[in-house]
C-alpha angles and dihedrals in degrees: 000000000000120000114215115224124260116276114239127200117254119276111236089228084065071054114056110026108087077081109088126181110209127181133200124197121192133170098266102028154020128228139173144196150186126204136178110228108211087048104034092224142143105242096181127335133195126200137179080209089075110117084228092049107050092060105052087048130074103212121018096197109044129083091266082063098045089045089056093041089051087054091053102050096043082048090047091046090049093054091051095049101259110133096175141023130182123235130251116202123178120222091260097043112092124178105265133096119358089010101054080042100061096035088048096047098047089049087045084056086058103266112129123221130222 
């Protein structure tokens, strides 16, 4: 007779997971998104790339811009129901700089990170 193991109850990280933050940098510009993997869909974005947003901003490509696009999109993901995301990181990118800039501006609007 085989005992089947004990049934526990789901982790939130099996949760919450399907929702990834990803960030592009490029020379001129910063942008941000969220998808949401199962379905391979754009949950919420922010760009500085955004005709309201550039001019409102004094540089579109420097920390002070990935910071404010960071707070936008953890205001915008708030708005839509989503509490947590889990970060993407590509090999080069380290965190540091814009990339400090945009993860610790969207967890200081209220969205946890796993």
């Amino acid at each position: 007779m085989v005992i089947p193991p004990p049934a526990r109850p789901p982790r939130i990280v099996e949760f919450l997971k399907p929702y990834v933050l990803k960030m592009h940098f490029s020379n001129k510009y910063v942008s941000a998104q969220v998808i949401h993997q199962p379905t391979a869909t754009v949950a919420s974005s922010a760009s500085s790339q955004e005709k309201i947003l550039r001019d409102g901003m004094e540089s579109t490509r420097d920390v002070a811009a990935a910071a404010f696009i960071g707070k936008l999109l953890g205001e915008r993901l708030l708005q839509k129901g989503i509490p947590a995301v889990t970060v993407h990181l590509n090999r080069e990118q380290k965190y540091h700089g814009k990339v400090k800039a945009v993860i610790d501006s969207v967890r200081e609007a209220g969205v946890k990170l796993i």
